[in-house]
N, C-alpha and C positions, 0 to 999 in steps of 0.2 A: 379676669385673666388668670391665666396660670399660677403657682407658687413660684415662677418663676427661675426653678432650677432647668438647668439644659436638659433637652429631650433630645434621642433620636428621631427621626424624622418618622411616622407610621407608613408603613405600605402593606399590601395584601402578603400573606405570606406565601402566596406563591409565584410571586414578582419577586425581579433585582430589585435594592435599589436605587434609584431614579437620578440622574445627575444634579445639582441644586445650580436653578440660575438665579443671578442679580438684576430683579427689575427695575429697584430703584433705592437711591441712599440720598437721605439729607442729614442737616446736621442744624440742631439748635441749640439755645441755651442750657438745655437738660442733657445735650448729648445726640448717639447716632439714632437716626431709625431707617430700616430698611423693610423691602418685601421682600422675600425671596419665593422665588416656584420650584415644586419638585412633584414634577408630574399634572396629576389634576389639581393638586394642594398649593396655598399661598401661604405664607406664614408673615406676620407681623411681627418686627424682631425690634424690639430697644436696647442698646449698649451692643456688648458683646456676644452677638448670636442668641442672646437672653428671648425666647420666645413666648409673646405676648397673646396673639391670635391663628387661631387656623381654618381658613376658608378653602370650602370642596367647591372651587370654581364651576362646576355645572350647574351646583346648585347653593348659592351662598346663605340661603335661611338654615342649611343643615347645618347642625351642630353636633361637630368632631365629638368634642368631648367632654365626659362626664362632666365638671365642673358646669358647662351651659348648661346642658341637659338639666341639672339639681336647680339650678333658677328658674330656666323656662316650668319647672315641676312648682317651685316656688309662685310663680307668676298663677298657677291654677288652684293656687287655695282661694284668690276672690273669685266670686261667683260670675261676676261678669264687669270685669274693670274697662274704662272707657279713657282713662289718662294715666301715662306712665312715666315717671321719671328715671332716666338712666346716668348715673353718676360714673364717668369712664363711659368711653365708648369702645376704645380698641377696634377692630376691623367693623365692628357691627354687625357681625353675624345673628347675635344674641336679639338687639334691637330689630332688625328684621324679621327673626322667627317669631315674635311677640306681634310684630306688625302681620304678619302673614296669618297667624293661628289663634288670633286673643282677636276681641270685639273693641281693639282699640281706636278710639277719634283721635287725641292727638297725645302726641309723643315729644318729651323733651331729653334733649343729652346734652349733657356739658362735660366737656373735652379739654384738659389742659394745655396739649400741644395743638398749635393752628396746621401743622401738616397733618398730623393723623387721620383727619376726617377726608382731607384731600388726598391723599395716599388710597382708604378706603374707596371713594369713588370712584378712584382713577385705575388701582389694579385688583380691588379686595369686592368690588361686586357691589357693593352700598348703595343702594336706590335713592334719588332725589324725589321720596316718600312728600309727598304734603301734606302728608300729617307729621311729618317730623320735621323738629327744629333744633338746630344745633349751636349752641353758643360755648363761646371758648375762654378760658378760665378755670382758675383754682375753684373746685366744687364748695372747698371747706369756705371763701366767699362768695360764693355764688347761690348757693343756697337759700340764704334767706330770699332770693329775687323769684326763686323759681314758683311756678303754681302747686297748692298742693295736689294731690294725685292717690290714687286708690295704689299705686303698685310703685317703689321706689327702689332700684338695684344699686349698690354701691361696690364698686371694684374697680379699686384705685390703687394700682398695681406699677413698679417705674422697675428697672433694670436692677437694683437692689430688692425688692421685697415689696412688701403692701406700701402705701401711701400713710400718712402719720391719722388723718383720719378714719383708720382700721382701728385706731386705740386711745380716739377723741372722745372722750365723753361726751361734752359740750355738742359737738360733732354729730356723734348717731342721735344722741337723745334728740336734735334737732330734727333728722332725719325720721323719726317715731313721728316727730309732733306737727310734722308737715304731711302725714299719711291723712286720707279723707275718711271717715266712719268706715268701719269695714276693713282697709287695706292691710297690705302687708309689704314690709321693708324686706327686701332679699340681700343677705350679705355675702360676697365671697371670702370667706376669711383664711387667712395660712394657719394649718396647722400643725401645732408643737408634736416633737417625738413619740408623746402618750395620745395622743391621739384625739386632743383637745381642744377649741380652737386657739387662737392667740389672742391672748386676754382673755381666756375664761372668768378669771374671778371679776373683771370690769364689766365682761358682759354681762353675769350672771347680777350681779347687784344694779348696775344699771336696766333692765329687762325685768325687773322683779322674778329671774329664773323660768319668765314665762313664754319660752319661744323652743323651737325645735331646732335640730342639726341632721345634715346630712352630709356624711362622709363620701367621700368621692375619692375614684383611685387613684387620680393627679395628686394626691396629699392634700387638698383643702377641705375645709366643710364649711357648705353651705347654710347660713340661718336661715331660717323661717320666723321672723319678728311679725305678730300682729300690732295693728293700733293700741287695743287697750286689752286690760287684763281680762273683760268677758268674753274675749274673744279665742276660738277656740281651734284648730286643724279639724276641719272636718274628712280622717283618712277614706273613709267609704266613697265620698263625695270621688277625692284624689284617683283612689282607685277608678271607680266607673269613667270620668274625664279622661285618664290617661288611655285606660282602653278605648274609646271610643274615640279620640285623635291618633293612637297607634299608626293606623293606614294611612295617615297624610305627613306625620311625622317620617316615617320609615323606619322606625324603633318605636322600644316601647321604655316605658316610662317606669315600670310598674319595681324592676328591680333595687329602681330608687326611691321610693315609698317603703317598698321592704326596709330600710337599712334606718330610715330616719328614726331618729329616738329625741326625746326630752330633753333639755337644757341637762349637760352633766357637770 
């Protein structure tokens, strides 16, 4: 998800824009959540107009913005992953584009709130995929239950900020050690002023310093966490993949390859 600060809503710049409707609002223990539309766009919002996801209703595997885009990029450092765990689901745009463009069999997400997922199928486009399975609960317990998986996304993101598991040791390190030989943990994390992520010095000593970042213009940066320390970012690989998904994507990939740099 987003860092969470309020956005205006994007439109083309050569449109108004667009009136915002209410398609739907509940309310549970954590608080509100709504959909709202404005135009082709769906926006999943927690709390106070706090915007979580943004789905281009024609086509919900597209992904808006940068922030997915740095994951779905993270998701093509394995060479060919076949099961993927998604911590946070949010609209599911993410989870879809993985299901739609990666050579995945089966897919798991675990989802805090029980209407999210329902909200997602019902106005946010979410595919009742069979290869995906959705279970709901606290990730930071649910984890130990899940299978391990070649590609694990975490972005656990509420109306305040990251989830406390963005700065759980115990937490990611679990999240490392449930990767299959080869994978890679993709983190969405918030980041601080300097443009670091949050909790650079926890990540960098828990990670032995050996994973990559990727700044995105919504303010976050994305990790790129391998398994284990021989394992390495293969860029050239990143490059050729993202060009040659380019056409099916309808962007390209490659500006966000440019920008990734070394644990700082």
């Amino acid at each position: 998800m987003p860092d969470c600060r309020e956005r205006n809503r994007a439109v083309p710049l050569h449109e108004e824009p667009k009136e915002e409707h209410l398609l739907a609002e509940v309310r549970d223990e954590f608080g509100v959540i709504r959909v709202m539309e404005v135009g082709d766009y769906r926006f999943l919002e927690f709390g106070e107009a706090i915007e979580q996801s943004c789905v281009f209703t024609p086509d919900p595997s597209w992904l808006e913005y940068d922030y997915t885009r740095a994951m779905l990029l993270g998701a093509l450092a394995h060479p060919a992953p076949e099961c993927a765990l998604f911590l946070g689901l949010g609209a599911g745009n993410l989870t879809q584009a993985c299901l739609k463009f990666l050579p995945l069999e089966d897919v798991e997400a675990i989802e805090l709130r029980p209407d999210v997922p329902r909200l997602a199928m019902q106005y946010l486009g979410l595919d009742d995929d069979p290869r995906l399975t959705i279970r709901i609960g606290d990730a930071m317990e649910l984890l130990a239950t899940a299978e391990s998986a070649d590609l694990i996304f975490v972005d656990l993101y509420t109306d305040t900020g990251p989830g406390v598991g963005h700065l759980a040791w115990k937490f990611l390190e679990s999240c490392q050690q449930r990767l299959n030989p080869g994978g890679w943990l993709v983190i969405n994390q918030w980041a601080c002023n300097d443009g670091k992520p949050l909790g650079a010095a926890l990540l960098r000593g828990l990670f032995h310093r050996h994973y990559w970042e990727c700044p995105v213009k919504e303010g976050n940066v994305v990790l790129l966490v391998p398994a284990d320390l021989d394992q390495q970012l293969d860029l050239a690989a990143l490059y050729s993949k993202a060009a040659a998904m380019a056409p099916q994507l309808g962007y390209s990939l490659k500006s966000l390859i440019d920008v990734l740099r070394p644990a700082s």
